[in-house]
Structures are given as structure tokens and as C-alpha cells.
Backbone bond lengths (Angstrom), bond angles and torsions (degrees), N, CA, C in turn:
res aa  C-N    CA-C-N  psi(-1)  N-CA   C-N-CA  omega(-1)  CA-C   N-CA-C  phi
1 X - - - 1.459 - - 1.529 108.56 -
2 X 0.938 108.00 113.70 1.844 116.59 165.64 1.165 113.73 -39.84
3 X 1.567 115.50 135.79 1.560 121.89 -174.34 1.823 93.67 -81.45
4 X 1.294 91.31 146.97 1.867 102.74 168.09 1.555 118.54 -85.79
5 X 1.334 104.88 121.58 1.454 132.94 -163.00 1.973 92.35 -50.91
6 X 0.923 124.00 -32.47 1.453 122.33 175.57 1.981 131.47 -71.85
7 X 2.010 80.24 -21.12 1.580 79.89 167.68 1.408 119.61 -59.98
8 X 1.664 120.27 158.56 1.204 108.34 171.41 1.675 113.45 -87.64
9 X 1.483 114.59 170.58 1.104 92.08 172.49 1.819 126.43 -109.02
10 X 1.005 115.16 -5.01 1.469 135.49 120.81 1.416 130.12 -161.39
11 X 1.439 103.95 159.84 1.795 119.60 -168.66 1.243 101.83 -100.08
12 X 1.158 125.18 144.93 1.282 151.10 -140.84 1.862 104.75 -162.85
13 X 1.737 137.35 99.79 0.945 140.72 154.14 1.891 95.19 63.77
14 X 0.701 107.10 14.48 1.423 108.66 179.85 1.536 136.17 102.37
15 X 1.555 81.42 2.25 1.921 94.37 172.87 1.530 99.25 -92.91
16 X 1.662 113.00 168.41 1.318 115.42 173.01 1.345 103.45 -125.36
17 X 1.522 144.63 164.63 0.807 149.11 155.82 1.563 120.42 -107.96
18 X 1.539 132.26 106.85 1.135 111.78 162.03 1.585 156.60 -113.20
19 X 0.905 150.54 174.20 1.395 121.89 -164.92 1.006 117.25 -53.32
20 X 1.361 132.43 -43.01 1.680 101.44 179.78 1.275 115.94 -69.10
21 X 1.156 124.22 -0.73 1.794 127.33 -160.54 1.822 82.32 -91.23
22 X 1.450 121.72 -41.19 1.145 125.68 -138.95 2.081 97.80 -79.73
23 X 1.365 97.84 -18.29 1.563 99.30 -159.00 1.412 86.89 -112.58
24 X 1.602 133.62 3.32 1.385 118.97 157.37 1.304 108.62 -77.47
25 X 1.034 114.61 -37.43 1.710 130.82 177.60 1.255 106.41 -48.22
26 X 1.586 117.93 -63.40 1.452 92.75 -168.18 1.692 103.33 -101.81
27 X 1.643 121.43 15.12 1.699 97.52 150.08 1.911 114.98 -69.63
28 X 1.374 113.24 -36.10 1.535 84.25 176.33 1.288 113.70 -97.25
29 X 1.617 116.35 29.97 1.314 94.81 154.30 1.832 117.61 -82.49
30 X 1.270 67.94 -37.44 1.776 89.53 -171.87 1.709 108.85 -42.91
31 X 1.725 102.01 -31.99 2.057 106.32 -177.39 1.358 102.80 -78.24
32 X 1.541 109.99 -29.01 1.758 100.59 172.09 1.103 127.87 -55.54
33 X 1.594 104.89 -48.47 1.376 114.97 -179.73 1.727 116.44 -61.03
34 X 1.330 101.66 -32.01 1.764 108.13 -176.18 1.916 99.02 -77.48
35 X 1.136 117.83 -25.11 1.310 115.28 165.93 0.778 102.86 -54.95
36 X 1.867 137.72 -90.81 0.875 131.87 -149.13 1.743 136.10 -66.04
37 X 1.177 96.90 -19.36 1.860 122.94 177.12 2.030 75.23 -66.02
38 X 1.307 112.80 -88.74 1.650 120.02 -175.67 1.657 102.52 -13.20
39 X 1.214 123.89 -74.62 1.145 132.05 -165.84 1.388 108.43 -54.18
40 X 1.450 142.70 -34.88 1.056 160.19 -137.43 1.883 100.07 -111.01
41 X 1.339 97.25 -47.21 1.687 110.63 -176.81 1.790 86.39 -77.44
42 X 1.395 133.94 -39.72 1.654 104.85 178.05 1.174 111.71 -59.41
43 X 1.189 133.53 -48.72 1.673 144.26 -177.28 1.418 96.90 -29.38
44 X 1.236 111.15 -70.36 1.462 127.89 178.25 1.785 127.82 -36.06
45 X 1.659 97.18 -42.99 1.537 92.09 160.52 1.551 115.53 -85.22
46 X 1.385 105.87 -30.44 1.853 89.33 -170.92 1.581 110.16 -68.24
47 X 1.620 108.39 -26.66 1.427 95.75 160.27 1.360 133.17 -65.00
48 X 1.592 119.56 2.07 1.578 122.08 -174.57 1.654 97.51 -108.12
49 X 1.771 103.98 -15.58 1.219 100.99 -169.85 1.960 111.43 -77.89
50 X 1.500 96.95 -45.73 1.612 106.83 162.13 1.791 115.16 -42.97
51 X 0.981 122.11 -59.57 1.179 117.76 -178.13 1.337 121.21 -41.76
52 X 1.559 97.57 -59.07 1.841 111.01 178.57 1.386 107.29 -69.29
53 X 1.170 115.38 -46.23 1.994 106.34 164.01 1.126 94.24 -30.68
54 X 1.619 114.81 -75.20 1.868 111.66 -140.26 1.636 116.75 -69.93
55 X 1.704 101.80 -17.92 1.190 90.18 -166.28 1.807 99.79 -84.62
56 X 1.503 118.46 -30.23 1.396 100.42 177.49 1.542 116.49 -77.51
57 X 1.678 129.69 -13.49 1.230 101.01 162.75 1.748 115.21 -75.58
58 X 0.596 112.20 -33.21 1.974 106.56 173.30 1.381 111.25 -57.06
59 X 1.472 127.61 -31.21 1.626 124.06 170.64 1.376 104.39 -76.23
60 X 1.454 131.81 -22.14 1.413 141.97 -165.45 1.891 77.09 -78.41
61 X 0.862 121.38 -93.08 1.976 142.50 -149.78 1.361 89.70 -43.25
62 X 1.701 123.69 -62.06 1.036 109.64 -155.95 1.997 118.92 -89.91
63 X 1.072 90.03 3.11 2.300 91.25 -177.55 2.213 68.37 -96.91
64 X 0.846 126.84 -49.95 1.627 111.34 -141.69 1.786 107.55 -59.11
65 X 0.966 135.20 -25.38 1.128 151.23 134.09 1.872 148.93 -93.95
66 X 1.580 101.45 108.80 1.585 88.79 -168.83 1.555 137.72 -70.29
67 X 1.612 105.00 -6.89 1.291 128.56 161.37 1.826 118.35 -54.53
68 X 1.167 107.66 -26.28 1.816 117.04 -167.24 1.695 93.89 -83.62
69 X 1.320 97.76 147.49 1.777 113.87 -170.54 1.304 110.43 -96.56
70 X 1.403 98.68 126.17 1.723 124.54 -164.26 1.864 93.09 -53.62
71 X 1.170 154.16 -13.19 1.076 167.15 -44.84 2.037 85.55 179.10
72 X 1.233 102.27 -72.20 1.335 124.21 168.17 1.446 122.46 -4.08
73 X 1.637 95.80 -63.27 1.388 113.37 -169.42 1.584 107.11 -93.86
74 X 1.271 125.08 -31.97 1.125 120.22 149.69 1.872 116.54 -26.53
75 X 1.526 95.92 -88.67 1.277 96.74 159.51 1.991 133.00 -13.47
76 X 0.917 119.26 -57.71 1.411 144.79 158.42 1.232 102.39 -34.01
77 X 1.289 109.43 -48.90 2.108 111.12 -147.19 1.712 86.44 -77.66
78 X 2.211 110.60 -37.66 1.771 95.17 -164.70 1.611 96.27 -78.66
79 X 1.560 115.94 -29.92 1.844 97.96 170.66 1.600 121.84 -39.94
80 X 1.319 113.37 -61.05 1.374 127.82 -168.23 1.972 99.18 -56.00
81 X 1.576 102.62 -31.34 1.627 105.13 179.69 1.684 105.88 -57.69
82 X 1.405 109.06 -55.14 1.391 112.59 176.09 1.524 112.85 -63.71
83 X 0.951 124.64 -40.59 1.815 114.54 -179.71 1.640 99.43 -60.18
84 X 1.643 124.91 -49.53 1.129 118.24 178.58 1.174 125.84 -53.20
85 X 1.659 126.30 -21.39 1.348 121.13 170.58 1.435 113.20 -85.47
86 X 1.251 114.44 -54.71 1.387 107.35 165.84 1.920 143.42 -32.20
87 X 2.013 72.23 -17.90 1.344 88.06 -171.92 1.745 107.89 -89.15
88 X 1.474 108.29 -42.34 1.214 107.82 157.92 1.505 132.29 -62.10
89 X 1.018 125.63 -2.54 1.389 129.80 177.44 1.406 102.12 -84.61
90 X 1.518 125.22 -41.99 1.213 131.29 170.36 0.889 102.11 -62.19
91 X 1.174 160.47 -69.28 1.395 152.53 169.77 1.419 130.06 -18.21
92 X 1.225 127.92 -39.72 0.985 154.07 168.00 1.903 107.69 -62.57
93 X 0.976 99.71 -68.00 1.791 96.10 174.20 1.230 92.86 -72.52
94 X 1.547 169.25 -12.25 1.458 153.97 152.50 1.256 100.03 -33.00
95 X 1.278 101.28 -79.95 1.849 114.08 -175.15 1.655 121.20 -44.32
96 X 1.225 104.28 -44.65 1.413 88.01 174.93 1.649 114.83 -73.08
97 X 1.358 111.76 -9.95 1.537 102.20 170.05 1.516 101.75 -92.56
98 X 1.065 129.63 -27.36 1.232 119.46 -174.80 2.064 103.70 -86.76
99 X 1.277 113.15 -38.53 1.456 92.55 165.27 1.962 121.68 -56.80
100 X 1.375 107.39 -27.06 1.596 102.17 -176.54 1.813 102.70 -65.40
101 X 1.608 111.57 -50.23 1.226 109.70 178.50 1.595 131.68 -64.14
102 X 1.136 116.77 -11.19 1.448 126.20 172.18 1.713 109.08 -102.01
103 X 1.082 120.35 10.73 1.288 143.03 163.79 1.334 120.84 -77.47
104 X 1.312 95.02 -48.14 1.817 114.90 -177.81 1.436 115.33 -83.35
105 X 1.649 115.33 -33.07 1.241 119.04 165.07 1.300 138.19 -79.52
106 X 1.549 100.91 -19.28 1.755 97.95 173.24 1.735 103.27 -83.92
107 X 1.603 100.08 -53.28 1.588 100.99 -155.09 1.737 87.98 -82.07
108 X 1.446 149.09 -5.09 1.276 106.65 -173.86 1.202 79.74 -130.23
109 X 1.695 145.80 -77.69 1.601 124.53 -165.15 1.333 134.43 -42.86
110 X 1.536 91.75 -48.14 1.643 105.29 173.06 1.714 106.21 -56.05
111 X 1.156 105.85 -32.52 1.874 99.69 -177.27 1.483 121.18 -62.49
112 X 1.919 98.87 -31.94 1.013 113.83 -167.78 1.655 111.58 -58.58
113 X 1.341 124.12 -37.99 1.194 159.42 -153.96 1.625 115.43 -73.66
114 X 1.516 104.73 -35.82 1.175 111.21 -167.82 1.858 106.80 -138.80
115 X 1.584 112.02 81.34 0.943 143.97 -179.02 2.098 103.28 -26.52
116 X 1.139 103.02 158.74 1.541 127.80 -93.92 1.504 117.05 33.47
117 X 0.985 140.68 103.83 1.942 126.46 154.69 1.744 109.67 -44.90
118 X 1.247 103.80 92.62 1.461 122.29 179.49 1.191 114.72 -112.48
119 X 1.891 127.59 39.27 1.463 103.62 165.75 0.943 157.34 -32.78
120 X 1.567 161.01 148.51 1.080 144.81 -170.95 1.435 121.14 -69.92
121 X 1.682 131.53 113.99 1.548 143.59 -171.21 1.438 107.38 -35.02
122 X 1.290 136.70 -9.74 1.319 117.60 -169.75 2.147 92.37 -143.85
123 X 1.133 89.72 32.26 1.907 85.44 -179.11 2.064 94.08 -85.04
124 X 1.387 97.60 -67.87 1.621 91.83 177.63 1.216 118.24 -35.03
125 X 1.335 133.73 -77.02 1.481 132.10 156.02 1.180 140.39 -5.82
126 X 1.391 100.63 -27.61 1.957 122.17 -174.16 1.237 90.29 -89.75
127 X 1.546 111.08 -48.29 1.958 114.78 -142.58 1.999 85.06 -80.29
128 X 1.359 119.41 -49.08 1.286 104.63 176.72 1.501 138.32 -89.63
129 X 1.393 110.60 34.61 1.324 140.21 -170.52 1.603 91.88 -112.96
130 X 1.668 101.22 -49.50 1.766 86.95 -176.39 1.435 117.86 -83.64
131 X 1.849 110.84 -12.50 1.715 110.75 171.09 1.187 98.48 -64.60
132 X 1.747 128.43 -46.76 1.594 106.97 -169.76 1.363 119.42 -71.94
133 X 1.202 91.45 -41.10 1.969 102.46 -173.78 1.671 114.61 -100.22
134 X 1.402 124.40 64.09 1.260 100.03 -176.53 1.370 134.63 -79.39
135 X 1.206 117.23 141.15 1.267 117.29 -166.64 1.830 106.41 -131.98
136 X 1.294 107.91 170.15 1.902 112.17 165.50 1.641 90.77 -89.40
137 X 1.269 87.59 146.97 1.510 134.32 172.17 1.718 110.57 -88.93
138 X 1.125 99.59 -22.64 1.667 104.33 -173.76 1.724 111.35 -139.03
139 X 0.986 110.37 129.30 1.625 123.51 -169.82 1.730 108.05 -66.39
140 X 1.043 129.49 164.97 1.292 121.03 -165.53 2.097 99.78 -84.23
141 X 1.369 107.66 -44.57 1.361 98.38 170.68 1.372 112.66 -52.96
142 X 1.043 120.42 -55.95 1.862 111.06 -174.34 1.605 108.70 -40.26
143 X 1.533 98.32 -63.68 1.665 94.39 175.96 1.501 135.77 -51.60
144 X 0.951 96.86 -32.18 1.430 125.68 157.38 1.547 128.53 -60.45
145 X 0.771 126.67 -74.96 1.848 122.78 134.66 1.457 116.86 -9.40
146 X 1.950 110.13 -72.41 1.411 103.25 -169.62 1.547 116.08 -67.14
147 X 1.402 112.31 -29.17 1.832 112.26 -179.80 1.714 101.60 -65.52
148 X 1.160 120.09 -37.47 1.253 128.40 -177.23 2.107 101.62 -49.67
149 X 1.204 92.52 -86.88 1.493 100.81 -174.50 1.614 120.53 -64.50
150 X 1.355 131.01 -3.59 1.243 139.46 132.30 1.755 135.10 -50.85
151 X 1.293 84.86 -53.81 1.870 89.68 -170.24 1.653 97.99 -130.26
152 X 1.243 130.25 -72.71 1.308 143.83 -150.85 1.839 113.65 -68.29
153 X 1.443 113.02 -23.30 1.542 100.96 -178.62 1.518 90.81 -100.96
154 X 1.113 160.83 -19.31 1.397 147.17 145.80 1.953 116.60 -30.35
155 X 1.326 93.33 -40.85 1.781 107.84 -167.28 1.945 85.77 -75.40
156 X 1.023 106.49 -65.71 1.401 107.25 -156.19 1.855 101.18 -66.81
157 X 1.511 107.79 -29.00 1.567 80.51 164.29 1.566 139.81 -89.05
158 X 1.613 112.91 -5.95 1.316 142.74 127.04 2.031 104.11 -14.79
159 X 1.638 89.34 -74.94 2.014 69.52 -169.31 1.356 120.74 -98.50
160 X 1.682 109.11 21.96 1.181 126.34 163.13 1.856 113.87 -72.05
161 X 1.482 96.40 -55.58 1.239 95.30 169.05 1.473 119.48 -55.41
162 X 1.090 111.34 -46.24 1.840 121.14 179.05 1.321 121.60 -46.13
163 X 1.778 111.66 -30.52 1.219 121.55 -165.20 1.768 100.31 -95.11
164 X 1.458 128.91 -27.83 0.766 133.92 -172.60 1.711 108.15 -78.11
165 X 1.500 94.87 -57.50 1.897 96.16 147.20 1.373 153.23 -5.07
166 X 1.478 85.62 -55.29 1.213 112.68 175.58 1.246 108.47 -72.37
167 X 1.327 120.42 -76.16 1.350 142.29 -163.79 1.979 99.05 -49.69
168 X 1.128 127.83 -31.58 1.314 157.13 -146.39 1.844 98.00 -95.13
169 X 0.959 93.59 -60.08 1.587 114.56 -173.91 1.348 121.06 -81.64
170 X 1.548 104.05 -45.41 1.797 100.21 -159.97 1.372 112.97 -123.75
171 X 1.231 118.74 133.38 1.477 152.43 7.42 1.599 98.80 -58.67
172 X 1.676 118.69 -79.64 1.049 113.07 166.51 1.312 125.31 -134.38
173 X 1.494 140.72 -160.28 1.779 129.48 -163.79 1.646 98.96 -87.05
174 X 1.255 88.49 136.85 1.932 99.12 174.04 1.393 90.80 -77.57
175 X 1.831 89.37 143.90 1.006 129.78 -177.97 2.010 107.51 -61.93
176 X 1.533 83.95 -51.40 1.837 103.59 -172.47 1.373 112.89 -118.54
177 X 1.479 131.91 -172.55 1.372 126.84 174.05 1.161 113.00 -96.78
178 X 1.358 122.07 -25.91 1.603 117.16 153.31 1.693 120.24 -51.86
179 X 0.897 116.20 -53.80 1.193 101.09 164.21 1.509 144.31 -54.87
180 X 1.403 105.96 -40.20 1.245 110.98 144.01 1.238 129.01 -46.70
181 X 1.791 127.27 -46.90 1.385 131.58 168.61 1.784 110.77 -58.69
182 X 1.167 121.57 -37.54 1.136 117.88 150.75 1.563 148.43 -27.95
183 X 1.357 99.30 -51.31 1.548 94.70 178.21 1.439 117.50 -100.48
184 X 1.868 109.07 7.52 1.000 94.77 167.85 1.454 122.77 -98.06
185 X 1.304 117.62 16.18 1.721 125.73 155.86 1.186 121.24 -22.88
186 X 1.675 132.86 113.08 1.364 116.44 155.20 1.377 120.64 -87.95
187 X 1.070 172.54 91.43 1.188 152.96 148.75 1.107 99.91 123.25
188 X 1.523 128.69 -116.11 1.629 152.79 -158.19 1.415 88.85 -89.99
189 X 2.020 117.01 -46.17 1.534 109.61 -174.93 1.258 154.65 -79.71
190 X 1.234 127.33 134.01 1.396 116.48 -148.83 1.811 102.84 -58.23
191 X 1.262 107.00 170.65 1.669 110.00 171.07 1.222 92.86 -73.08
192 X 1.472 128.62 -60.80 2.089 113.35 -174.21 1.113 114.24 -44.80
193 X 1.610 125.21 -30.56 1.460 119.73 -161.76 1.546 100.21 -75.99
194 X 1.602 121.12 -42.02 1.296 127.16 -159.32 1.605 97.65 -70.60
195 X 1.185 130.07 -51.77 1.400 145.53 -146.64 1.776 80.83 -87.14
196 X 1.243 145.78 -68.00 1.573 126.92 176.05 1.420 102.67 -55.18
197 X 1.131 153.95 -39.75 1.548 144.33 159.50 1.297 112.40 -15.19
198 X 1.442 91.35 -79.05 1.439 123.19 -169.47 1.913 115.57 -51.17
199 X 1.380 94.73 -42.39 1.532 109.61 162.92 1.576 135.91 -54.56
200 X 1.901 89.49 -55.42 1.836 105.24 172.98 1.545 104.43 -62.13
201 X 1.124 130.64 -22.79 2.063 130.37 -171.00 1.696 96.47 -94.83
202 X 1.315 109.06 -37.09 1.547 93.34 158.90 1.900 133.42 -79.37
203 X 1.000 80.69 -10.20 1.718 87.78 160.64 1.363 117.22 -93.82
204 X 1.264 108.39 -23.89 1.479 92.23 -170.84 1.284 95.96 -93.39
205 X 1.827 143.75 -46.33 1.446 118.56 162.50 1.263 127.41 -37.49
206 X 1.564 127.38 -13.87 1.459 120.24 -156.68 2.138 85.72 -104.21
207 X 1.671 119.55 -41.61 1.228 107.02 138.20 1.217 158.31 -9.10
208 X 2.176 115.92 -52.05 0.831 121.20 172.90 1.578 123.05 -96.93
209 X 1.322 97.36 -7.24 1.422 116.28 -177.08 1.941 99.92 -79.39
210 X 1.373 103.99 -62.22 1.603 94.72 176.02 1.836 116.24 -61.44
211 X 1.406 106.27 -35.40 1.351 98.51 -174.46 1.827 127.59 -71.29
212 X 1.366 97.37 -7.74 1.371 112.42 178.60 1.597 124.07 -99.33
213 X 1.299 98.98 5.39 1.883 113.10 -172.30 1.062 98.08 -74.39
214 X 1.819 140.27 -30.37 1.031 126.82 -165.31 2.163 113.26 -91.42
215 X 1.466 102.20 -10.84 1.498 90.94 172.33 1.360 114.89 -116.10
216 X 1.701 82.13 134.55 1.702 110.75 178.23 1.474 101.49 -113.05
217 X 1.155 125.39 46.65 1.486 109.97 168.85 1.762 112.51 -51.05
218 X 1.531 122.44 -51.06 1.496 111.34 -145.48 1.538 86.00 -95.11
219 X 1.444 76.17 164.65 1.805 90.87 -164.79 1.708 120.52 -92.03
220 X 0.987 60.44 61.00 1.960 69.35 173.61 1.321 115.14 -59.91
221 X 1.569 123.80 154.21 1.507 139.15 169.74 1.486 95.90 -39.25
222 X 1.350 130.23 -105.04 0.946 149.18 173.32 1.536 131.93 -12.73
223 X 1.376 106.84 -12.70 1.621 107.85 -163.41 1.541 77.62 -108.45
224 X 1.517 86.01 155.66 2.056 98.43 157.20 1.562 147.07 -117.94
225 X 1.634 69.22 22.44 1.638 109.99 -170.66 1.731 101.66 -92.94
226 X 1.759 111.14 13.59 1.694 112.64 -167.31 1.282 94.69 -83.67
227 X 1.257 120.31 -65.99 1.666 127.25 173.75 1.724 103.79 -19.45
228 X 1.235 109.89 -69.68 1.289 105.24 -152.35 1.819 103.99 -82.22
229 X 1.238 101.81 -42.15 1.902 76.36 142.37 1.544 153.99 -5.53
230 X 1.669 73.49 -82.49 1.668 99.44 -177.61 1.675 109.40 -67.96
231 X 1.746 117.76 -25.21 1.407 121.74 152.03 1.192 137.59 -37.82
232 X 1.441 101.25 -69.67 1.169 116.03 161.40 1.661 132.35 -30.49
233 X 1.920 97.17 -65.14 1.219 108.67 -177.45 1.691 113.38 -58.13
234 X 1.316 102.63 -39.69 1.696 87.50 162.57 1.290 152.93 -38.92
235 X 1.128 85.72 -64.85 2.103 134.98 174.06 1.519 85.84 -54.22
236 X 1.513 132.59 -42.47 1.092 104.21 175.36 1.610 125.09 -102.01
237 X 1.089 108.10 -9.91 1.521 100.79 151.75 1.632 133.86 -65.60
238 X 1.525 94.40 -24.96 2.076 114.13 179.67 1.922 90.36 -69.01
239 X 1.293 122.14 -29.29 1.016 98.64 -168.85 1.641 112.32 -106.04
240 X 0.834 110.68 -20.37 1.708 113.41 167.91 1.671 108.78 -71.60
């Protein structure tokens, strides 16, 4: 027998809640949540937007004169390091707004859609497990990884080339590779020391970039690794 649309669906100190009251509730929860994921994904470009600012005014300053120290863009590469973390940190609160909102759409709209309404037994449970307990959905390396191989190892090999450019080009082309190792000296450091520096941090981004392809923990739209996630995350709450 079909429940009557007037029952509540629970009372509380003497209020009732009922289903239709209950599914206004969570459509604007559901616009909050798409706010805030929204708000969270702008963060995300103006942090891609700083980077690409900074890195073409520093290619602007330093090719426009051959007197200015290749040094510069170096400089640049550890800025762009900090926008890239910052950038992943934003990332990280994305997902957990964007895992709450893709929560609501598989197991409760999408249910709505395709008669019986059979959400999945442990979706409510998840969605108010993460209002009480919030947590990231995605580890800081993953995010870190994905901003990397999206936006940030394109930029940095951009002023990799630039820096090499430089050194290549200005005043004019070395004759030998010592000389070339030469002008890339900073200070106290030798040009070999800087240029293997400069090399080992490009291996190790090009490192973290392959070593991170394999985790999909957070539940992104797109991945199909959400299900088994959202398994998981149960399975481990059923067992604690």
C-alpha cells in the first residue's frame, strides 16, 4: 500500500516534516551546494589565471632586455610552484562540494526519474556523514598530480624552455657547453650545479605527474572509480 503523501516524514519536538516539505529542502540544498562547488571551481581559474599572468610578464621583462639575469625566471618557476599548491588546495574543497552534489544527483534525482524511486540504502548516510564529519575526498597528492597534468606542467615547461632561451640566446650563442654552463651561475652556484637543480625538479614533477595517474579516489563526474568509492566509504563506516 502506498504511503500517504501527508504523512510526515519525521517529527521532531512537535514539528512534522513532510514529503513535499522534505524535497523542497533538499532542492535548495542541493543550489547551495552547486554554489559553493561553483564558487570554489572560480578560485580554481583565477589561480590558473595568476600563474599565466605571471609567467608571461616574467617572459615579457626578461627576453626584452639581454642585460636582465636569467635568474628571474627561475624565480617565476618557485612562484608558479606556490600558485600550483594553492591551486591544489582549492581543489580539494571543489571535490568535497562537488562529491556532496553528485551524491544528490545519482542516488536521489536520478532515482527520482526512473520509477520505483529506489535510491541507493546508504546515499543519505554518506551525504550526512559528510555534513557531520567533513572531510576531502581527495588526498593532497592526487590533487596535486591532477592540477599538475591539467594546467601547471605545460606552464612550467613553457618557462623551462624560456629559461633555456635565454641562456641560449642572450647576449649571444655559446660557442661551447661550458659556456653555456657558465652563464647559468647564480651567485655562489655553479652554472652545472643550477642546470642539474633545475633538471632533478623537472624530473621529479614529470615523476609526480606519472605517479599520480593511477588515483581516483574523489568522486568526480567523470571518473568511474565514484561507485567504488562511495563503496568503500560505506563499508567503512558499516565497520567502525
Amino acid at each position: 500500500m502506498e504511503a500517504n503523501s501527508t504523512e510526515p516524514v519525521w517529527t521532531f519536538r512537535g514539528y512534522a516534516l513532510r514529503p513535499a516539505e522534505f524535497n523542497t529542502a533538499m532542492v535548495h540544498y542541493y543550489r547551495a551546494e552547486i554554489q559553493r562547488a561553483n564558487t570554489w571551481r572560480n578560485r580554481l581559474d583565477a589561480t590558473t589565471n595568476w600563474a599565466i599572468i605571471t609567467a608571461s610578464a616574467v617572459i615579457t621583462f626578461a627576453l626584452s632586455d639581454e642585460t636582465r639575469h636569467h635568474a628571474i625566471i627561475l624565480f617565476a618557476l618557485a612562484l608558479l610552484g606556490v600558485f600550483w599548491f594553492i591551486e591544489a588546495r582549492r581543489y580539494r574543497y571543489y571535490e568535497l562540494w562537488s562529491f556532496r552534489t553528485r551524491l544528490m544527483e545519482t542516488d536521489f534525482f536520478a532515482a527520482m526519474l526512473v520509477p520505483p524511486f529506489a535510491p541507493s540504502p546508504t546515499w543519505a548516510e554518506s551525504l550526512a556523514d559528510s555534513l557531520r564529519h567533513p572531510r576531502f575526498t581527495i588526498t593532497m597528492w592526487e590533487a596535486l598530480g591532477r592540477r599538475l597534468r591539467r594546467n601547471y606542467f605545460a606552464i612550467f615547461c613553457v618557462m623551462l624552455g624560456v629559461w633555456v632561451f635565454k641562456l641560449a640566446s642572450q647576449p649571444a650563442m655559446p660557442q661551447t657547453w661550458e659556456q653555456f654552463l657558465a652563464r647559468a651561475h647564480i651567485g655562489p652556484l655553479s652554472g652545472a650545479m643550477v642546470v642539474t637543480l633545475v633538471a632533478l625538479a623537472f624530473v621529479a614533477l614529470s615523476a609526480l605527474a606519472i605517479g599520480t595517474l593511477g588515483l581516483q579516489q574523489a568522486a568526480g563526474e567523470v571518473f568511474p572509480a565514484y561507485p567504488r568509492w562511495l563503496r568503500r566509504h560505506s563499508s567503512h563506516d558499516s565497520e567502525d
